[in-house]
Every structure is written in structure tokens, then in C-alpha cells.
PLY file of the C-alpha trace (Angstrom):
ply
format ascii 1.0
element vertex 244
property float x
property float y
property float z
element edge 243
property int vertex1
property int vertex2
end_header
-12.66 14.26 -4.55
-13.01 16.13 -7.98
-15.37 18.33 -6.47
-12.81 20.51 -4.38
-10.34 20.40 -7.32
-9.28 24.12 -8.31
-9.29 25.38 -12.10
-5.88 24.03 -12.35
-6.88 20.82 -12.68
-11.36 20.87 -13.94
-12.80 23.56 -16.18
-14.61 26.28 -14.65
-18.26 24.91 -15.99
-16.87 21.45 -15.22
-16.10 22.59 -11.32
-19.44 24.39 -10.94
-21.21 21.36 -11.88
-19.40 19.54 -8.92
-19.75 22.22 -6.83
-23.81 22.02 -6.95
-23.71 18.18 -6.33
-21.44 18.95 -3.33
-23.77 21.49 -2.06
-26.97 20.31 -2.54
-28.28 16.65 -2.58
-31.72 15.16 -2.69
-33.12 15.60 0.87
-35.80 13.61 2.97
-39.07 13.95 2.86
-40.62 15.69 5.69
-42.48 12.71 7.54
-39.71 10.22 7.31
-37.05 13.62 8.99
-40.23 13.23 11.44
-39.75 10.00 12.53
-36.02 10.05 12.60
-35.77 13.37 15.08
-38.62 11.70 16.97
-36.61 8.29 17.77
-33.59 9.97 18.38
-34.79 13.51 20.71
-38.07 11.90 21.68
-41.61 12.45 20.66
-41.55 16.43 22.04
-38.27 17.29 19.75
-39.98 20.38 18.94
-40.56 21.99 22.30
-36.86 21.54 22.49
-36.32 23.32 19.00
-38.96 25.57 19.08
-38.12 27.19 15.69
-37.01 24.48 13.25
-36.65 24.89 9.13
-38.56 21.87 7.73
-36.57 22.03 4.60
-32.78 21.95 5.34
-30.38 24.51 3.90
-27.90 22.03 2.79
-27.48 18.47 2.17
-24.98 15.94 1.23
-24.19 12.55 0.69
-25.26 10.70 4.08
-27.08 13.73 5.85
-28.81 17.00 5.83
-28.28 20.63 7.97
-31.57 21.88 8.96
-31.61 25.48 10.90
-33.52 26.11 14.15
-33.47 28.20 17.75
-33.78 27.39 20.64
-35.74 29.00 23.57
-32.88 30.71 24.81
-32.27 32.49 21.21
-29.19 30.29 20.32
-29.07 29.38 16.51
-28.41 25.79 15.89
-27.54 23.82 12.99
-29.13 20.50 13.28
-27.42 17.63 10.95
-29.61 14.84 10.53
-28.06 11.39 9.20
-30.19 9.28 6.68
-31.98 6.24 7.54
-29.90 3.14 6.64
-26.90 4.49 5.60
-24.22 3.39 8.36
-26.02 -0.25 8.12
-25.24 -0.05 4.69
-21.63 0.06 4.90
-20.39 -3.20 4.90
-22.72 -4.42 1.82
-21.48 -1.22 -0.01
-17.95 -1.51 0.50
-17.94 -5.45 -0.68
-20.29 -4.58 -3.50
-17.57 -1.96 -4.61
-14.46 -4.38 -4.15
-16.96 -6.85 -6.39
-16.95 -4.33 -9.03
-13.81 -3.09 -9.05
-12.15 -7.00 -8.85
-14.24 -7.42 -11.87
-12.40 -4.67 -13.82
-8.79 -5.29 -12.73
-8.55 -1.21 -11.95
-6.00 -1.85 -9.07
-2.59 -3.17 -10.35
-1.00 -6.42 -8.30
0.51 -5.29 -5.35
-2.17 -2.38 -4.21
-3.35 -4.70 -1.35
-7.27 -3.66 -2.31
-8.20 -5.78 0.90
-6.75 -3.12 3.18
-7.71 -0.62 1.17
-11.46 -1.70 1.57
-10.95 -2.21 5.14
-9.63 1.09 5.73
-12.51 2.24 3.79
-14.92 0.55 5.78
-13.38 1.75 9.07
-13.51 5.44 7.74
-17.01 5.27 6.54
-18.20 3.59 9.76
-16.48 7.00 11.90
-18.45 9.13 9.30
-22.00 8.28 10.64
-20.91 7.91 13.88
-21.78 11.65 15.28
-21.17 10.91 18.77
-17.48 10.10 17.52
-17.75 13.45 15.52
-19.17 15.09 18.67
-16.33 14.25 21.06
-13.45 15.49 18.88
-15.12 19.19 17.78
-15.08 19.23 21.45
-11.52 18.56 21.86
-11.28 20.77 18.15
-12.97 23.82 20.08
-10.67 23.54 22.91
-7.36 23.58 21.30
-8.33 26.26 19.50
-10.23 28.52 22.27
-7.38 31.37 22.19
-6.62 30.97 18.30
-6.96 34.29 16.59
-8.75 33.28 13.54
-10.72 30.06 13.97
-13.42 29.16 15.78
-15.26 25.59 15.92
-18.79 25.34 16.79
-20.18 24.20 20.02
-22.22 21.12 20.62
-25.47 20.95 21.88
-24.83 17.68 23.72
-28.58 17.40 24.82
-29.84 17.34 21.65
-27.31 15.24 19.93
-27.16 11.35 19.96
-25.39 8.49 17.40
-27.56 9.92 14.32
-28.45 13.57 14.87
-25.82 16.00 16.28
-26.51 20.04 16.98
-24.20 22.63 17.05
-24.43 26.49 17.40
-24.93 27.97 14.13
-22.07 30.54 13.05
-22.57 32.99 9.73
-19.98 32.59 6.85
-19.95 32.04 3.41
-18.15 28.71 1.71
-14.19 29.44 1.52
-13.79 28.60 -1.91
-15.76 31.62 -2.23
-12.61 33.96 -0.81
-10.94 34.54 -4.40
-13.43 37.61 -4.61
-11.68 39.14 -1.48
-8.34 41.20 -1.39
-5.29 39.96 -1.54
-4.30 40.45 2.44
-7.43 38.78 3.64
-6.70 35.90 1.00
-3.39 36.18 2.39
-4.52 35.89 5.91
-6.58 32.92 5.21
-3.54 31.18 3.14
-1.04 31.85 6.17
-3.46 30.73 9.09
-4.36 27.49 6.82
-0.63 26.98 6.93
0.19 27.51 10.46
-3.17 25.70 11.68
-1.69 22.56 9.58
1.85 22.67 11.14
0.17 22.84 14.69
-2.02 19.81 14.50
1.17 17.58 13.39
3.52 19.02 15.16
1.45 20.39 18.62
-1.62 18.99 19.06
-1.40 15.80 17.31
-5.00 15.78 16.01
-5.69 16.93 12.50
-8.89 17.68 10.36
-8.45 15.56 7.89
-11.07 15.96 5.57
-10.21 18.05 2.57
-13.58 19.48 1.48
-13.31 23.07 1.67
-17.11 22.91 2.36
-15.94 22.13 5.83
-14.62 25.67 6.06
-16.45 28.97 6.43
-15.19 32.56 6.16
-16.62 35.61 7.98
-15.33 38.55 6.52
-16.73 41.01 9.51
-14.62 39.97 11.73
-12.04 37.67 10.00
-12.55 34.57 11.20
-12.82 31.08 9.75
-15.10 28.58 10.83
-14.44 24.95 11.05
-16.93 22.64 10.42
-15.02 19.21 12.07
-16.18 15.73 11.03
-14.21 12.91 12.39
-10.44 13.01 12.72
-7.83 10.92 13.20
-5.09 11.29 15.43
-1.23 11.30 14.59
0.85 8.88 16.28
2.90 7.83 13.57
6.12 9.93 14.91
7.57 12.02 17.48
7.00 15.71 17.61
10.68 18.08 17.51
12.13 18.29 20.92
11.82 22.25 20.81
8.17 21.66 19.42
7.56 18.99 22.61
0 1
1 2
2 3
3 4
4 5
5 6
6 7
7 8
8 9
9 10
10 11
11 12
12 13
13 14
14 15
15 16
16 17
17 18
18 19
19 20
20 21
21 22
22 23
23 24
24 25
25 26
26 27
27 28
28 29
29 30
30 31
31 32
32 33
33 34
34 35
35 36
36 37
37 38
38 39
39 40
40 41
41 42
42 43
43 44
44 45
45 46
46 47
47 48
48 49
49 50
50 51
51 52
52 53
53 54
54 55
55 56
56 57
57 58
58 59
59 60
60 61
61 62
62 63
63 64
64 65
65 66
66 67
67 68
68 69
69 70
70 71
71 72
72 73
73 74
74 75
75 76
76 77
77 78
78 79
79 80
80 81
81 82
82 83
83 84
84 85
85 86
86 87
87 88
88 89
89 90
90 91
91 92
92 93
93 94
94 95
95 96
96 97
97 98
98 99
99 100
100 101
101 102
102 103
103 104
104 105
105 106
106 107
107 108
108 109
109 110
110 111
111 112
112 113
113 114
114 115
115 116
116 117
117 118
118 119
119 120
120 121
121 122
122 123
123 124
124 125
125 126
126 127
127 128
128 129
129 130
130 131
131 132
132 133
133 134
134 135
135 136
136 137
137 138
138 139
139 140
140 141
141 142
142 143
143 144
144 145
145 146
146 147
147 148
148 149
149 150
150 151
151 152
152 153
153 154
154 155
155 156
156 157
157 158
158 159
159 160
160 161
161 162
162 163
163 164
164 165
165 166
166 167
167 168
168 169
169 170
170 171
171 172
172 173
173 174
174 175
175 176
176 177
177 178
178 179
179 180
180 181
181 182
182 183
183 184
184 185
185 186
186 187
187 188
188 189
189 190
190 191
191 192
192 193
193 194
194 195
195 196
196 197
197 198
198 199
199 200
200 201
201 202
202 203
203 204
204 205
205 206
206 207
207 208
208 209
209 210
210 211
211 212
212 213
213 214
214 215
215 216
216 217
217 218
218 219
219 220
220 221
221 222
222 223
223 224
224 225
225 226
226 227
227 228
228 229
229 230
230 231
231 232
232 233
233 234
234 235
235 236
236 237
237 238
238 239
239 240
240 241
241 242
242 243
């Protein structure tokens, strides 16, 4: 969470240092990638991806993004999860309540049990990419006629539980934007705002991950793409009557 904190709040060498262990994490080696793609595409994965980057062009925390084509010239981004880390869950999460019982961080009252629970429930959607699949479908949808954003689609045959593939769209990482002028930072403020406002109010789904990693900006033709891991749906109150 300190990692997409602005200046306001971390240094600017501080931020950067975040901002590279966002980006970039330790990656797989090639052989054990191997094996994974092969148990979850089947043994020919690469006829099916007949150009495919070995080395991935980003990683993170419980997966990496590797780049590839397929025969019909479509550019996918192919996110591959890491072996053991969904069975892992439940022995991290009551290794962390453990640790953090043995401390006394949380004050009386905090209910830590739910908290962990929660926690547990959210990290289990996280490596579930069929879960992740179904709503960028429902994502790409809503937002089919949206004048700025676009959500990548899913290449359903060649996504399963572990591995998903989507079409690969060019932008650079919106935290990047603050070198643009002010009406395309503008633009990208305002739709932010209105997109938020729509998914409470309209379509009662929202993005709710706050990593602006997730987001990608393509100055050519002013469009933001949205990079959708699981979200969770509002049902917590009634839209506006004009709004229904």
C-alpha cells in the first residue's frame, strides 16, 4: 500500500524505491514456467503461442506477464501464477495473525478474526483467474461504448484457474501522466471521477484495487487501459431513483 502513495505522503527517492519492487519481482526460472504452462494449456502450449517471451516483462507478488502472438497476429499478455501460492494462503494468513497476536499491534475491539478472514477470502479471489476472467468480461462490456477506457479481452482458450491471457494493449504506467499537459491530466482526473461514480451508482461493480499499476495510459489516442483483477460487487445500498 505505500507503494502507490504520492509525494505527499513518501519522499521522492523513498517512492521510487517502492515503485521498482512494485514493478519488478524475482521471476521463475524458465523450466519450472515450463512445467506450469504445460499442466495448465497442455504439452503443445507453444503451437498455441507460437511467439512467446521466455523472460516476462513484468512481475509481481504472486505472478508474472510474459508477452506472446498468436497465429492470427493478436498480441497477448500471458499472466502466469506461481506454484504454491493460493495453497499457501491459509498457513500465511494464520502465521500472520500469530505474529501480529504476539505484538498486541491491533487495539481491543478491532475484531482481528474477521479481519483475517476477510483477508483470507480476498487473497483466495486473487489467484483465482477464472474469477478474474469472468468479471473483465463483464468489465469490458459495461464499458464497450465508454469514450476513454478500454479493458482487455480474454483469451478464454488459453486461460484456466492459474494462467489467464488477454490481448495485449500499448500504454505506459499512469503514474507516469504528471509529464503530460494539464488537459490530458485533466481528462484522465475527470474520467477517473466519473468512471468511480458509475460503478456505485450504475453498474454496481467496482475495481477495487488501488494500484495505479492496474492502469495504463495511451497518449495516441487518449485512452486508458484497465488492467481488472477481481472485484467485488456493491450491494450494500440502493442506487438514486433518477440514477435506477
Amino acid at each position: 500500500m505505500l507503494s502507490i502513495q504520492d509525494t505527499s505522503i513518501l519522499s521522492p527517492q523513498v517512492q521510487k524505491i517502492f515503485e521498482r519492487v512494485r514493478q519488478s519481482a524475482d521471476f521463475m526460472p524458465k523450466s519450472q514456467m515450463e512445467k506450469i504452462m504445460e499442466r495448465e494449456l497442455g504439452a503443445e502450449w507453444r503451437k498455441k503461442i507460437p511467439e512467446f517471451e521466455d523472460k516476462p516483462f513484468a512481475a509481481a507478488s504472486i505472478g508474472e506477464v510474459h508477452l506472446g502472438k498468436l497465429a492470427d497476429g493478436r498480441e497477448v499478455a500471458i499472466k502466469i501464477q506461481y506454484p504454491g501460492v493460493a495453497e499457501g494462503i491459509n498457513s500465511d494468513i494464520k502465521n500472520l495473525t500469530a505474529i501480529l497476536k504476539m505484538w498486541n499491534i491491533f487495539p481491543k475491539g478491532m475484531y482481528m478474526e474477521n479481519l483475517m478472514n476477510v483477508a483470507r477470502v480476498e487473497l483466495a479471489w486473487e489467484c483465482d483467474y477464472i474469477r478474474e476472467a469472468k468479471f473483465i468480461r463483464r468489465f469490458r462490456e459495461i464499458l464497450k461504448n465508454d469514450p476513454v477506457f478500454i479493458v482487455p479481452d480474454v483469451i478464454s482458450d488459453l486461460s484456466t484457474n492459474r494462467v489467464l491471457t488477454t490481448e495485449y494493449i500499448y500504454g505506459e504506467p499512469l503514474d507516469k501522466a504528471l509529464h503530460y499537459d494539464q488537459e490530458t491530466r485533466n481528462l484522465i482526473a475527470e474520467s477517473f471521477l466519473r468512471l468511480c461514480f458509475e460503478e456505485l451508482f450504475l453498474h454496481r461493480l467496482m475495481q477495487t484495487d488501488p494500484n495505479w499499476a492496474n492502469f495504463f495510459y495511451n497518449n495516441s489516442n487518449k485512452k486508458v487501459l484497465c488492467i481488472c483483477p477481481p472485484m467485488n460487487k456493491y450491494c450494500c445500498f440502493r442506487p438514486p431513483r433518477a440514477l435506477s
